[in-house]
DRENVEXNU-215298 format. One record per residue: x, y, z of N, C-alpha, C in turn. Coordinates in steps of 0.05 Angstrom, whole numbers, plus 5000, padded with zeros to 4 digits. Layout:
<nodes>
XYZXYZXYZ
...
</nodes>
This chain:
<nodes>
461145945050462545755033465545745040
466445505042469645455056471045575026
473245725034475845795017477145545005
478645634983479645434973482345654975
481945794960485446024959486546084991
489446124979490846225000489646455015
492046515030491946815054493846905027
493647225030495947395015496747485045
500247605042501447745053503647845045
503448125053505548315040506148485070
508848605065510948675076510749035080
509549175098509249445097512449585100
513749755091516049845090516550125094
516150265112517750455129520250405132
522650535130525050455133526750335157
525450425169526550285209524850145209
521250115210520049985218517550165213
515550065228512450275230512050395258
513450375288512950515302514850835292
514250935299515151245299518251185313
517551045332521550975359523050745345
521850645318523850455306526350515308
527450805295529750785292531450795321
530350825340532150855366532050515371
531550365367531050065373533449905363
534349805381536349545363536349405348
533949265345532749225316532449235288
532549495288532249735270535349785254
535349835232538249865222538250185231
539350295236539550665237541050765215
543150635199542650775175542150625152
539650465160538150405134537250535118
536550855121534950965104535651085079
538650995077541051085055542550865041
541750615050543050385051542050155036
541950095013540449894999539749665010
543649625019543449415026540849275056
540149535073537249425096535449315081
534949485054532549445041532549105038
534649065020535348805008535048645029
536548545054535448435071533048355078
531048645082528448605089526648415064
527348415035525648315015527548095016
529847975021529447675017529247615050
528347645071527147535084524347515089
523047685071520347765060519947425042
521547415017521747144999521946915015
524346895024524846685035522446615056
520346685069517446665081515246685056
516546615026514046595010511446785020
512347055024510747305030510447375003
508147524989507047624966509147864952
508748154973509948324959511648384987
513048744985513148854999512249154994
510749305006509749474997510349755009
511450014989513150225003511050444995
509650525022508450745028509751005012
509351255012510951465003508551705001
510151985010509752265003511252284991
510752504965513952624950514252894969
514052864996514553175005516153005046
517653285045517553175076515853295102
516253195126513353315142513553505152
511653605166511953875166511153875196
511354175210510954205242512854235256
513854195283514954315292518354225290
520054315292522354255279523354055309
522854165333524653965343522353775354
520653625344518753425344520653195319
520953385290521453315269525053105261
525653265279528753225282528552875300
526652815324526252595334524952395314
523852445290522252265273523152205256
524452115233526352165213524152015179
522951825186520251725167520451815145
519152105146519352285120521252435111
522752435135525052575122527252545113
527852285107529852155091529651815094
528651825056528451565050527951615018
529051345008529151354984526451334960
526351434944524051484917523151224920
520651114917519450754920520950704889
520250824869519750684843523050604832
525150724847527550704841528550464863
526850474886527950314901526849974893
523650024886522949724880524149564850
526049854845526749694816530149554812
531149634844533549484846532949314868
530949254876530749094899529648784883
528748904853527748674841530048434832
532448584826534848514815536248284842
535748354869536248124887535447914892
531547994873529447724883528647674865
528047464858526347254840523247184841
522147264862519747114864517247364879
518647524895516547624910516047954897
513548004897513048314887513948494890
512348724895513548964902510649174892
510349344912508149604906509749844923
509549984894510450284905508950484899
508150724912505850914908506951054897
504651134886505851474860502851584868
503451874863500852054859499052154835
497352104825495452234805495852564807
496252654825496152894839498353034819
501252924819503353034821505352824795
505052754787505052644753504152654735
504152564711502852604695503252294677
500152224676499452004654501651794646
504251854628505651764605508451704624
508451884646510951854661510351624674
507851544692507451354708507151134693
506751134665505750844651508650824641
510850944647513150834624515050784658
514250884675515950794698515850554707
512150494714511450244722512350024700
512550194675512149894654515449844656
517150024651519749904652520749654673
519149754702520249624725518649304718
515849364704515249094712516748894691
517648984669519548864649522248804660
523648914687526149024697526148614716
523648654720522648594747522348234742
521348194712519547924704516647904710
516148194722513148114731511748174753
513448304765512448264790512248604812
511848764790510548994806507949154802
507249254822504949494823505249734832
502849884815501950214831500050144846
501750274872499050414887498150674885
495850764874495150964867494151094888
494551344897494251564910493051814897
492251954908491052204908492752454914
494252394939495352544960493252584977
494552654999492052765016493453015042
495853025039497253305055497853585033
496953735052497653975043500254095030
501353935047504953965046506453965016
504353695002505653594979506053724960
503753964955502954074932505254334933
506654394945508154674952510554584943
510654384934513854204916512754224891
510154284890509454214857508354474844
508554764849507954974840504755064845
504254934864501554914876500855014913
498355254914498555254939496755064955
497954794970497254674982495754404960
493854294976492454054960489454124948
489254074928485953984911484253914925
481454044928479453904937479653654927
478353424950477653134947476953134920
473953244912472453094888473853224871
476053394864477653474840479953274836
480953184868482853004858482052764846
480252624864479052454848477852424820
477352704808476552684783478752684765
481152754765483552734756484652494769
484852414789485752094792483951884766
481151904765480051734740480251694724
480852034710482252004693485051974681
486651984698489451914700489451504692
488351494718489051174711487951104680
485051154681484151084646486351114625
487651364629489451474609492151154623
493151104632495650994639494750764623
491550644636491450384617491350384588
490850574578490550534553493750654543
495350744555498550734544498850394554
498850234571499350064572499549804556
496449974543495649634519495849814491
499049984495499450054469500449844445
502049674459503249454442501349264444
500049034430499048844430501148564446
500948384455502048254464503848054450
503148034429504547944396505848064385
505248314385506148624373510048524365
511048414385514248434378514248224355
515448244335516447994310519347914318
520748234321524547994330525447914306
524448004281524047754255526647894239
529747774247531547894239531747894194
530047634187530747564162529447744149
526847894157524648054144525748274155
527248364169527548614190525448754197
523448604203521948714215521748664249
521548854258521448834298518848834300
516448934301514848924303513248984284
509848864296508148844279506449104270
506649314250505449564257502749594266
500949444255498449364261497749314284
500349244303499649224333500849374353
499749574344501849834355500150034357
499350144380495950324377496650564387
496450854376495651114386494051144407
493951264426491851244448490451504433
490851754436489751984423487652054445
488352054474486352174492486352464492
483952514494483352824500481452824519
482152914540479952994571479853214584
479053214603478653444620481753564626
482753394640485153434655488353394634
487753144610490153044601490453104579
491753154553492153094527494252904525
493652584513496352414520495852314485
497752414477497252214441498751934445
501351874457501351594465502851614428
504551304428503151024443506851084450
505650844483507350844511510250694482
512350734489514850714479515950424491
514050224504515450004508513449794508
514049534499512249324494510549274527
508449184510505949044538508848804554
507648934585509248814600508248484612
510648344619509848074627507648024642
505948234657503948124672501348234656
502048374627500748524618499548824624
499148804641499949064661500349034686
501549264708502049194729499949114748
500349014764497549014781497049294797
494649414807494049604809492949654843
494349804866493449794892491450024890
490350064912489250284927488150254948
487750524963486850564993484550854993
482150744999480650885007477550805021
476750965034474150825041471751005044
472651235025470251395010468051304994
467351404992464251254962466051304934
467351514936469451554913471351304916
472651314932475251104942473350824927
472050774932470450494940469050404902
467850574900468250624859469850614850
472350774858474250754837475850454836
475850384859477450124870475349764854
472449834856471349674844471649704818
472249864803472149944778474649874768
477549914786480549894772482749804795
481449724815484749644830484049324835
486049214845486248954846487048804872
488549084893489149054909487449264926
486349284957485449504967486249454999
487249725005488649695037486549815051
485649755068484149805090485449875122
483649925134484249995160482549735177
483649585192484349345211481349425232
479649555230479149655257477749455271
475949325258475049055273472948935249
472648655252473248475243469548515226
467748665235465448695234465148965211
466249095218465949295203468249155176
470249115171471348955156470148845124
469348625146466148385134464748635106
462948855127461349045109463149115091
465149295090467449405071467749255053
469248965046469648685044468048755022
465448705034462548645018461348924996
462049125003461649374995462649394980
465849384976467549344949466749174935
467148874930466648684919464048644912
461948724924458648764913458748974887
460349124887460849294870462649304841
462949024839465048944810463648864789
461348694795459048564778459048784752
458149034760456949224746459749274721
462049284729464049304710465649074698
463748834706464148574688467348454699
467248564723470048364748468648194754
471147964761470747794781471647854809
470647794822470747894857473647754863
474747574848477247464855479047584847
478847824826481747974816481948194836
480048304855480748434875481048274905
484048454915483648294942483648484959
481848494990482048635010484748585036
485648785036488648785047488549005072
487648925095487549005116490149045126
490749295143494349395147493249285184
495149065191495449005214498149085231
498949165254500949175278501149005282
503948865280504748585296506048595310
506748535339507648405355507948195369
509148065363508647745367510847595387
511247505401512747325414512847015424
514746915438512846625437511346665458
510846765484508646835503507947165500
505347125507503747425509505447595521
506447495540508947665563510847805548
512247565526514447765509513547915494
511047805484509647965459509148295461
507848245496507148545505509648715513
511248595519514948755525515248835506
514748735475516548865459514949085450
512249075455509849365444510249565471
510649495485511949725512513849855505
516749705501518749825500518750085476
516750005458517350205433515450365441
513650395459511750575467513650785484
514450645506516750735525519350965502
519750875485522450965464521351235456
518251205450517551505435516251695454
517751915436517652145451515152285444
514352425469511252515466510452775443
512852875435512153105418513352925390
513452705380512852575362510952535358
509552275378506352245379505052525369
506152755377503252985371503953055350
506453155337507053205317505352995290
505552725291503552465280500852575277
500452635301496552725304496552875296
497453205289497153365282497553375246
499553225242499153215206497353045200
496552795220493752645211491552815204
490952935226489153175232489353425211
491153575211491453805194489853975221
490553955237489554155262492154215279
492154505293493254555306493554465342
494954365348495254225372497154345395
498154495386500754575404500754725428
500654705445499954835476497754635491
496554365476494954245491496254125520
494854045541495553925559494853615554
497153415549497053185549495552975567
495553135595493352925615490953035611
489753225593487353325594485353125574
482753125569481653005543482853285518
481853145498482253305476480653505469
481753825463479453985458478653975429
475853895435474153815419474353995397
474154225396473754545388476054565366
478854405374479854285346480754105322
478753985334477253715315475953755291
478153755264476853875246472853725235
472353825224469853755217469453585193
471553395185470953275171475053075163
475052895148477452765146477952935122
481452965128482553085107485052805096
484952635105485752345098484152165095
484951885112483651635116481251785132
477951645116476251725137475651555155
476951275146476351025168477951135195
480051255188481451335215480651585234
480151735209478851975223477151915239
474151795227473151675241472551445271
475351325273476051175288477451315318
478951535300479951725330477351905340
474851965326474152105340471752025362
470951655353469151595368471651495388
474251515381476851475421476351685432
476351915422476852095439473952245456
471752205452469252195459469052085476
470751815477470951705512471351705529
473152005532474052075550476852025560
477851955535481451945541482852105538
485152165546486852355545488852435526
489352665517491852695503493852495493
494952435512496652325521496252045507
494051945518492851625511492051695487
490651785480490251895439493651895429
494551965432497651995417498951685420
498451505443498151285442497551115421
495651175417493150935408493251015382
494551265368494251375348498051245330
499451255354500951145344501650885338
500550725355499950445358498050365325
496050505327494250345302493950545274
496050815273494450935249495150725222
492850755210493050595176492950355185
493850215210493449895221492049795246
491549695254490449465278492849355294
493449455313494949375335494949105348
495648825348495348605349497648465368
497748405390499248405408499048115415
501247875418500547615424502447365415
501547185417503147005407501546935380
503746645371503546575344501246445335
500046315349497946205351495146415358
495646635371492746865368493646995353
495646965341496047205311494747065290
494646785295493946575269490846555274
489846515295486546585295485946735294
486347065297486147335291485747255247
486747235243487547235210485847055202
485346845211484246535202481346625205
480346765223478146925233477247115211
478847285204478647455179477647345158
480247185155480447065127477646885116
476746765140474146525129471946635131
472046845148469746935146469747165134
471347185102471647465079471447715103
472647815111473448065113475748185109
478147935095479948045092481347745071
482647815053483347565032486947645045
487547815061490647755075490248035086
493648095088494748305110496448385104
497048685102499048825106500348735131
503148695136504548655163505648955166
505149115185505949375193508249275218
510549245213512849125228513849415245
512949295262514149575286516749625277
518649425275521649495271522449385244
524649375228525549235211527749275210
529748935212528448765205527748625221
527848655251527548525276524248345277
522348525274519848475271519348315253
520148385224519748165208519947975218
522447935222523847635230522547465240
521747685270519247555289516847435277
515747545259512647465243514247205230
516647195206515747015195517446745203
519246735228520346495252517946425264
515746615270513646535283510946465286
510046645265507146545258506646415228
508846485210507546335175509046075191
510245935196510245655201506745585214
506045755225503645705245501045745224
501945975215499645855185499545655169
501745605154502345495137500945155147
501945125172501744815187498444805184
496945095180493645125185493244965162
494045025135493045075108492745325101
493745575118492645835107494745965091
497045915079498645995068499745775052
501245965036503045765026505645615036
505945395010509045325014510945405003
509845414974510745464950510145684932
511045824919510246064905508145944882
506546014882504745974854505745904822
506946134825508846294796510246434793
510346594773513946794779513047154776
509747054769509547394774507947494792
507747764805505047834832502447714814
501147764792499447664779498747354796
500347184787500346894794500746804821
501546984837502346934858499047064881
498747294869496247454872493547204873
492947094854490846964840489547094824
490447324811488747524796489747494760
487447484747487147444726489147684712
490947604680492047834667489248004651
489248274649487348344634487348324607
486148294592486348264560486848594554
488548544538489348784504487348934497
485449084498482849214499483149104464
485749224446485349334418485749014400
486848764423486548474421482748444423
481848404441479748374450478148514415
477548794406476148854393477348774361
479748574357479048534337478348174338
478648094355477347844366474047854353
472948094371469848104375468948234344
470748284317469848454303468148364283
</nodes>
């Protein structure tokens, strides 16, 4: 069946960029990572391309390994909190979103629902959580914890975390405020609800301290491609990031999530699949491929391993780079992304080398490496897009703001001229701009139905 809706696209935000050698690049601000003002740049040239959101990855910890690997990488190790950052970046823009990750892991319930709700009130509308688990070891040793939670523990406290957030959220009824200076009354008490959870993990008596926000609640990301990941996401996110790997396996995922909403009384249109793509783009293949060289050329090889090795959670150090990889420490299972895990280990089975794995690992982790002009970036996507394996894209911008620039001087004119994007913003909040429905007031809804 032909589409009628747009492409989504949103703006991946590493502070230099997404190669690891951003910050050595001209491109690249070098002291952006302290500097609002890079940020600000990058989201109104984000707007000004009628791009969706921009979306800021995050650990609350910095990385770990060998120190002078660490000292060449700077990523994790200095950059600013998302939830503070997407809430002055809102104050520059008018129209385009914003998703910043928080952990289930490493918060608690009442904090995340009064953070997100402030910003999306801060904001007019226009932010999300991306919900996380965590998934490094690293994180938990900031939080009075040794190391990270088994998978199915986090996840069972991620379920119930979010449950608990939504129901602080639809503490106020959407009417709930009166304002009614003659009666002095501010609000309606009757629309004003106790949550009173008691679970495994939470005790939250509630109710959240600020009115239901303009989009009613925020919109809700996630990333996983577990049977857990893939439940929880049909059940409560709206947004889901994927891994790019090819266009077939995609399609299934695509279908796997979204086959999966019926049962919790969704529409397949309030979730969208958001594949994390690498762009390099130029106006000939020639420049396109210079500028994915040069940043290959920039990084240094004990970055690349340092990368593989916190992907991995394996020890690496004394390998020989022109050798293949010893197998022997290839952990036995993903302690992250398993699409990726998965993906490095049917590369390295092939018989490539060190060397070329640190490559390829830097080139595509969390994205799809896409090298070309404006026109095969636009059938690459148009390809996705019609044939559902992907309703848009994360842009993983090697540099910023250089890269940006490049994508949206070069290929959203090239969409847009398709029909695959827009011109114009929808509306004024990610909700409207999204195509995703507000959710109803649960404590609206049951006296509706009473």
């Amino acid at each position: 069946m032909t589409r009628t809706d747009k492409l989504k696209l949103g703006t991946f935000v590493y502070t230099f960029g997404f190669h690891p050698a951003a910050w050595l690049h001209p491109g690249s601000d070098v002291r952006g990572a302290n500097d609002l003002r890079h940020l600000i740049d990058c989201a109104k040239i984000s707007e000004a391309a009628k791009l969706d959101f921009m979306f800021f990855a995050d650990s609350p910890a910095s990385a770990i390994g060998d120190p002078a690997a660490l000292c060449r990488n700077p990523t994790k190790m200095n950059r600013f909190e998302p939830i503070t950052a997407i809430t002055a970046l809102s104050q520059h823009t008018s129209r385009i979103g914003f998703v910043a990750t928080a952990s289930t892991s490493y918060y608690e319930p009442y904090n995340i629902a009064r953070l997100y709700a402030s910003a999306d009130h801060m904001s007019g509308g226009r932010m999300c959580w991306n919900v996380v688990t965590s998934d490094h070891d690293e994180t938990g040793y900031n939080y009075n914890r040794e190391g990270l939670a088994p998978h199915a523990e986090r996840y069972e406290r991620g379920e119930e975390f979010i449950d608990t957030v939504f129901g602080l959220w639809d503490s106020f009824e959407d009417d709930a405020l009166l304002l009614d200076r003659e009666s002095g009354l501010y609000y309606d008490k009757d629309k004003l609800h106790t949550l009173d959870h008691k679970g495994k993990h939470f005790q939250v008596r509630g109710p959240l301290n600020i009115a239901r926000t303009p989009q009613g609640r925020p919109v809700i990301a996630q990333a996983g491609g577990s049977e857990q990941g893939m439940e929880l996401a049909a059940r409560t996110a709206e947004m889901v990031f994927s891994l790019a790997s090819n266009v077939e396996k995609n399609r299934a995922f695509y279908a796997n999530v979204k086959g999966r909403m019926a049962k919790y009384g969704r529409s397949v249109d309030d979730l969208k699949i958001m594949p994390g793509i690498v762009i390099n783009v130029g106006d000939t293949r020639a420049e396109a491929e210079a500028k994915a060289s040069r940043l290959v050329d920039l990084m240094h090889p004990d970055v690349g391993l340092l990368m593989l090795q916190e992907f991995l959670e394996a020890d690496l150090r004394g390998v020989d780079l022109d050798a293949p990889f010893p197998m022997e420490r290839m952990p036995e299972k993903a302690k992250g992304s398993k699409a990726m895990f998965d993906e490095l280990k049917a590369f390295v089975t092939q018989g490539h080398t060190m060397r070329e794995l640190i490559t390829h690992y830097a080139r595509q982790h969390t994205g799809n490496g896409l090298t070309g002009t404006p026109a095969e970036i636009a059938d690459f996507m148009q390809e996705w897009f019609e044939t559902r394996a992907a309703d848009g894209f994360i842009l993983m911008c090697p540099t910023l703001p250089s890269s940006l620039e490049d994508f949206t001087r070069l290929v959203v004119p090239e969409l847009t001229r398709r029909g695959l994007f827009r011109e114009e913003y929808e509306g004024t909040t990610l909700r409207a701009n999204l195509g995703i429905s507000t959710p109803p007031n649960r404590y609206t809804v049951a006296r509706r139905t009473a």
